[in-house]
C-alpha positions in Angstrom: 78.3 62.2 52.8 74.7 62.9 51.2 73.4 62.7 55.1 75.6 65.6 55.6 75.2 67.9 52.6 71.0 67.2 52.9 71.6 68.6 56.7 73.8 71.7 55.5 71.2 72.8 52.4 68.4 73.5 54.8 70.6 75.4 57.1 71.8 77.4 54.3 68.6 78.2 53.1 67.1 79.8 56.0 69.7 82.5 56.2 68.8 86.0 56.3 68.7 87.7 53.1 68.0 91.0 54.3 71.0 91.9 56.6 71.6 95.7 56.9 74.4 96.9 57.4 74.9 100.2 59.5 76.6 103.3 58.0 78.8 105.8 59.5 79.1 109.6 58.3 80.4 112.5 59.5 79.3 115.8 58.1 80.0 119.7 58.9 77.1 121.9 59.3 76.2 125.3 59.7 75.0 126.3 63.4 74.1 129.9 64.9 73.9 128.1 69.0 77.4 129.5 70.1 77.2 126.7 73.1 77.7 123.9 70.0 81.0 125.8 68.8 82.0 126.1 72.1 81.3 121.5 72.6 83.0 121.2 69.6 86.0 123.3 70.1 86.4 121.5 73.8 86.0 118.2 72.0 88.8 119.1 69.2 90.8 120.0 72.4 90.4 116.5 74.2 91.5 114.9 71.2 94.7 116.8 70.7 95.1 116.6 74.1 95.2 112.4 73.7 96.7 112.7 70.6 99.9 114.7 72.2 99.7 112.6 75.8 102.6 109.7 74.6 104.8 113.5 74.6 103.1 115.4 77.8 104.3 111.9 79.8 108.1 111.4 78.5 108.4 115.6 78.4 106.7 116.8 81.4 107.5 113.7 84.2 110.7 111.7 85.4 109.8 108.9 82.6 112.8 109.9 80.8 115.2 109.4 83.3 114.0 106.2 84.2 113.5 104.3 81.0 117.1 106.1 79.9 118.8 104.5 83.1 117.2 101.3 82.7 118.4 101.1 79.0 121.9 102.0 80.6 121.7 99.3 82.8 121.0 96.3 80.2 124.0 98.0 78.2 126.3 97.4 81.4 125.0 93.9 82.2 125.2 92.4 78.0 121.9 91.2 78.1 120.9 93.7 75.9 117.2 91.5 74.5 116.6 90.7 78.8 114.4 92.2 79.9 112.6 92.7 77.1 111.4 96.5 76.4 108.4 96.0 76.7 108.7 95.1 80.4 110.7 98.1 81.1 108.6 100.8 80.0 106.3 99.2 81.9 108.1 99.4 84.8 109.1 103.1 84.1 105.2 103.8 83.0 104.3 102.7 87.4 107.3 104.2 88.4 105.9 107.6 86.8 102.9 107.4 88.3 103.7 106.6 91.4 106.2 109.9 91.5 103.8 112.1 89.7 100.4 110.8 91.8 101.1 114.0 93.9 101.1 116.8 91.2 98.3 114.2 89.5 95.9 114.6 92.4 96.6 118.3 93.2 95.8 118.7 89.0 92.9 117.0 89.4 91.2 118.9 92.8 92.3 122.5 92.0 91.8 121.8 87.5 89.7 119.2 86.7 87.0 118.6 88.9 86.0 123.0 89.9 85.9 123.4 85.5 83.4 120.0 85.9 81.5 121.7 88.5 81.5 124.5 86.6 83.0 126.9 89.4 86.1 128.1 87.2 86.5 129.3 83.6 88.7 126.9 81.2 91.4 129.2 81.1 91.8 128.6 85.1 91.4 125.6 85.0 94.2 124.8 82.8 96.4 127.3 84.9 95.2 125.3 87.9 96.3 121.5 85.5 99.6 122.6 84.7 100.8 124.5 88.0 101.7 121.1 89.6 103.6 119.9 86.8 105.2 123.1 86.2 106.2 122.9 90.2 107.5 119.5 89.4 109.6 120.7 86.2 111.2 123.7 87.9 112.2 121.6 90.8 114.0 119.5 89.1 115.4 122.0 85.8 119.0 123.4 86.6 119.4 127.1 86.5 121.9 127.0 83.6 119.8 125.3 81.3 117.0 127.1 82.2 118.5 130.1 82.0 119.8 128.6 78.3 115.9 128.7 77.3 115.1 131.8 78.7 117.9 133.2 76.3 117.0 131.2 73.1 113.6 132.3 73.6 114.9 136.0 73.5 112.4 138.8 74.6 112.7 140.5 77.9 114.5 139.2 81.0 111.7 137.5 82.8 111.7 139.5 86.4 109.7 135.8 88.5 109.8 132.4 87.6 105.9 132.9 87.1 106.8 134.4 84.0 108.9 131.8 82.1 106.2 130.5 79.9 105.8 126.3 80.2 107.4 125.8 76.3 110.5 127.4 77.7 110.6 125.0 80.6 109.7 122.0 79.1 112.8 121.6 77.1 114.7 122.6 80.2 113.8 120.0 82.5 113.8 117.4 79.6 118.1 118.3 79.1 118.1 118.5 82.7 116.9 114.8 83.3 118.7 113.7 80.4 121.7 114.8 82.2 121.1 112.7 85.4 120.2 109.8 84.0 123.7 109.7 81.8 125.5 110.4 85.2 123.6 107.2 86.7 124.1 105.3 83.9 127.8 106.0 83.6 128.0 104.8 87.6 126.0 101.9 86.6 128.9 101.1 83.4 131.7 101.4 85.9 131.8 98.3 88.1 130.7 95.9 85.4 133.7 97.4 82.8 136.1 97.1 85.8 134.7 93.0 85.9 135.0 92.8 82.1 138.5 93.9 82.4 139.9 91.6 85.1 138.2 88.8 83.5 139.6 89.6 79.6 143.0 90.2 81.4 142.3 86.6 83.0 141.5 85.2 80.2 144.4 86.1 78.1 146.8 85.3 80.6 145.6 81.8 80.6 146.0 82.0 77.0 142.2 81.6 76.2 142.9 83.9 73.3 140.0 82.2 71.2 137.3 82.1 74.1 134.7 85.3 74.2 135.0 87.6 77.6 131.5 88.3 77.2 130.6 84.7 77.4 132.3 84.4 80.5 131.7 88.0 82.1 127.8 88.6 81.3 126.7 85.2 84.1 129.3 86.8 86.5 128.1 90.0 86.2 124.1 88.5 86.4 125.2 86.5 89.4 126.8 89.8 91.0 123.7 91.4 90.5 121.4 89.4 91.7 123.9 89.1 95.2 123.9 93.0 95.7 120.2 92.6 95.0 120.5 95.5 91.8 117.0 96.2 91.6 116.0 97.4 94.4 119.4 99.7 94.9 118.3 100.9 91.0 115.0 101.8 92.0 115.7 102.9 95.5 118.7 105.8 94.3 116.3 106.3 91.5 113.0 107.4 93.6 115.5 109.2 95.9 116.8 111.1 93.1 113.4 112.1 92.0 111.7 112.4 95.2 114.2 114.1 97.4 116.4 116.0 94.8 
């Protein structure tokens, strides 16, 4: 014990005593350079660009539909903790990507990298950014809830679709894809409540009044699943649904 505090004291004592520690501020000055207000103001943008992105991805791409049908489908099976969530959104998140790499590419040649380049003004360039998701949006936004937009909105009649701003058609498509993906989903319910019926009928006709259906139903309706090989018909009707609408 004394070998061992006599070999900590020494380390102890040649510690640094001096240890700075660095400082961060951030302070507002005064500047007459219009080319620093106009890096600041495009810096302010990024960030509320990053800050709103979560809301650009589940309002302006298929995301909704997809995570929507896939919490549908754990409804319909029972195993409403498997898979977990976090998996799922996952899932959805590649799924997105892989539909929107399209309108993500075309954003990025026509937007992104000309305003790097410095060959367009911003303005264009963020014409150029949303044009492909706006393309997206409008192919996939019925007319009647468009048109419902258009009409909340009020103003004049808009004479192309050029003119429909992107707030009008944002919440559009997101009613629109909410739509589908309750459709899917209620498919999706139908076969597996048909199964929980013929097997609470079974059961009560056996006289199995105290036994659960679910507990019976839920590996039944796994096992049918897994035979009819569910994911990839999910995913398949899914990307159809989206790609070819």
């Amino acid at each position: 014990m004394l070998l061992l505090s006599s070999t900590v004291l020494p380390a102890q004592q040649q510690l640094p005593t001096n240890i700075s520690i660095p400082k961060v501020s951030l302070s507002v000055d005064k500047t007459e350079n219009s080319s620093d207000l106009v890096t600041t103001l495009q810096i302010l943008a990024i960030i509320t660009v990053l800050a709103l992105a979560p809301s650009i991805l589940v309002m302006m791409t298929c995301f909704t539909r997809i995570i929507v049908v896939f919490h549908f489908l754990k409804q319909a099976i029972g195993t409403t903790t498997q898979p977990p969530t976090q998996v799922l959104t996952g899932l959805a998140l590649f799924l997105t990507f892989f539909v929107m790499q399209p309108a993500l590419d075309k954003a990025n040649k026509e937007g992104i990298q000309p305003y790097m380049r410095e060959e367009i003004t911003q303005q264009q360039a963020l014409t150029n950014v949303m044009q492909p998701f706006r393309e997206f949006m409008l192919k996939h936004t019925r007319e009647e809830d468009l048109g419902l937009f258009i009409k909340l909105n009020g103003g004049d009649k808009p004479k192309d679709i050029n003119e429909v701003s992107t707030w009008t058609i944002i919440p559009a498509f997101t009613i629109s894809e909410l739509r589908i993906a309750f459709q899917i989903g209620f498919l999706l319910f139908v076969p597996f409540l048909v199964l929980d019926m013929i097997i609470a009928s079974t059961l009560m006709s056996l006289g199995m009044f105290l036994l659960p259906p679910q507990l019976i139903s839920m590996p039944i309706k796994i096992l049918l699943f897994i035979l009819v090989d569910g994911w990839y018909l999910i995913i398949d009707s899914l990307m159809r649904s989206i790609i070819t609408p």
